[in-house]
N, C-alpha and C positions, 0 to 999 in steps of 0.2 A: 806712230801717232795714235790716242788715242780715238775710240770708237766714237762719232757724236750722239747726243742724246736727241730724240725727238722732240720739239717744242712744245707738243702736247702734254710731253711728261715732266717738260720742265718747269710746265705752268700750274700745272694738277700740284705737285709736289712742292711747288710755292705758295700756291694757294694754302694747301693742308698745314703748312709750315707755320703758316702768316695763321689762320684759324686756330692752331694749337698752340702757338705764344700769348694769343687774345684770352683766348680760356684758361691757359692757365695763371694769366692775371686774376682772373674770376673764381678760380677754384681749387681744388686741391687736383694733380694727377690722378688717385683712385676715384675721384666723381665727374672725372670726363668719359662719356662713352665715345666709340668708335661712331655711333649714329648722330650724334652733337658733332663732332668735330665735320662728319662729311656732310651735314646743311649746313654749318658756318663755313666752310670751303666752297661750299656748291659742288659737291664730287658724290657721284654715285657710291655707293658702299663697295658695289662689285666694283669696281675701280680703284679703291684703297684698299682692299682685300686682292686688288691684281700682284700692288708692289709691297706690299706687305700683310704678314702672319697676323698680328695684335698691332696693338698698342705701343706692344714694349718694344718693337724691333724699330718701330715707327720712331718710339723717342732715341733709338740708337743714329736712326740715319736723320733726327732733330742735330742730335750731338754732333754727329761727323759731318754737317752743315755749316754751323759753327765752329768747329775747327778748321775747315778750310778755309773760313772767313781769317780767324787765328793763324792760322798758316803764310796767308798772305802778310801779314803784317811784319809775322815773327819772322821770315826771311829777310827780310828788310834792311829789317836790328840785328842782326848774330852776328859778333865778331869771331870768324873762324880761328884764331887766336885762344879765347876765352869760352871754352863749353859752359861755364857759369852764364854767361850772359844771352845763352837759349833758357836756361832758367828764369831767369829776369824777365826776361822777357813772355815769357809765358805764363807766370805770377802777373805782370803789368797789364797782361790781356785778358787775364782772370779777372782781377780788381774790376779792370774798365767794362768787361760785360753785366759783371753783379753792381755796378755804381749805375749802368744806363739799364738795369731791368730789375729794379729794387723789388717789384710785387712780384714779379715771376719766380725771384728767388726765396721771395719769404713765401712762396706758395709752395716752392716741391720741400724748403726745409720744414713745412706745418705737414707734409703730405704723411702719412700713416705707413709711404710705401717709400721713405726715404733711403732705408736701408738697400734697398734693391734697386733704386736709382743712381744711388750713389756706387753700388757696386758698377752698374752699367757707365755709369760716367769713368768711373777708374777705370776699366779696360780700355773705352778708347784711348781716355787720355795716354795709356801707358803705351799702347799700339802706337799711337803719332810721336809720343817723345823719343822711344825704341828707334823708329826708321828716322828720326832727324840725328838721334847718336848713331846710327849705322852710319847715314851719310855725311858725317863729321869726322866718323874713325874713315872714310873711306876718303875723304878730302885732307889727311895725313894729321887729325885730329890723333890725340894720345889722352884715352880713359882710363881712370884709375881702375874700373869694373868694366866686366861687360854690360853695352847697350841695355839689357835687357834686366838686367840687377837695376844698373843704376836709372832708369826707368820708372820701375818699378817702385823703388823708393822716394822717388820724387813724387811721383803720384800720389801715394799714399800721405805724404807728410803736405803737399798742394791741397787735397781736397778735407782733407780734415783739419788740418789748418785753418781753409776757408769757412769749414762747419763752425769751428770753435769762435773765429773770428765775427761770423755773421753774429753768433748766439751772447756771446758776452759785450759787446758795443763798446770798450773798452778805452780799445787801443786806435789808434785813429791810421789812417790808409799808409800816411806818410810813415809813422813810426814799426808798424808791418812790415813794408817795405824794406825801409833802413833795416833791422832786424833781419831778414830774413835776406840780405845780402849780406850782412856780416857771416850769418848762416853758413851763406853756401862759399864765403873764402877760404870755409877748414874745411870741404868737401875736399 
């Protein structure tokens, strides 16, 4: 069984969390400082500098926040049957974060520092898709690649996808979608 965490730190870390989705409705990620984010939390500096380095480690454990939220749902929906339909279902929870946090995301894709955001968002991503095909090939799951190929490549084609998606306004959620399961039937 896991370790519990202190309620002190689960409330600092929500606080900072819930202050750092507010701002970056408000701003771009390079024009928030570490000193703005810890008065809109109400958290001592020395206190966010306890659990993390910068900023950027900061938006990694934002990320890995939100994908446990992701996590929860996408176990849900997986039919162990179909490893496409952890796909599906992780594109549907992509769509539904960027449909309920419209300015948060036109805020990090204007951000100057997207390039290095977006890399930091692809490694988690590929970290959690990686250990859900681990424990798919371990639940008698049969992948055409390893875990970590096929990962990899999902990641990549998910978050630039979504880049190209937000930036051209084209194609609409449904038609994505549809698409991008026909996609993954030649996987």
């Amino acid at each position: 069984m896991g370790q519990k965490t202190d309620l002190r730190i689960v409330k600092t870390r929500k606080a900072l969390v819930d202050a750092f989705l507010q701002l970056l409705e408000e701003k771009r990620f390079e024009d928030i400082t570490v000193n703005e984010l810890c008065e809109r939390a109400m958290v001592r500096r020395a206190t966010f500098y306890k659990h993390f380095a910068d900023k950027y480690e900061f938006f990694v454990f934002v990320i890995n926040t939100k994908q446990e939220q992701f996590q929860a749902q996408t176990r849900q929906n997986v039919a162990p049957e179909n490893p496409q339909s952890l796909y599906l279902d992780i594109t549907t929870n992509t769509l539904n974060f960027m449909n309920s946090n419209k300015k948060l995301v036109q805020m990090v894709f204007e951000s100057k520092m997207l390039p290095t955001l977006l890399e930091i968002l692809s490694q988690q991503i590929a970290i959690d898709v990686t250990q859900k095909l681990k424990e798919e090939v371990q639940s008698g799951a049969r992948l055409r690649a390893s875990p970590q190929l096929m990962a990899q490549f999902f990641t990549g084609g998910l978050v630039y996808t979504m880049k190209w998606w937000v930036a051209q306004k084209k194609v609409s959620e449904a038609e994505l979608m549809e698409e991008f399961a026909s996609l993954l039937n030649i996987l």
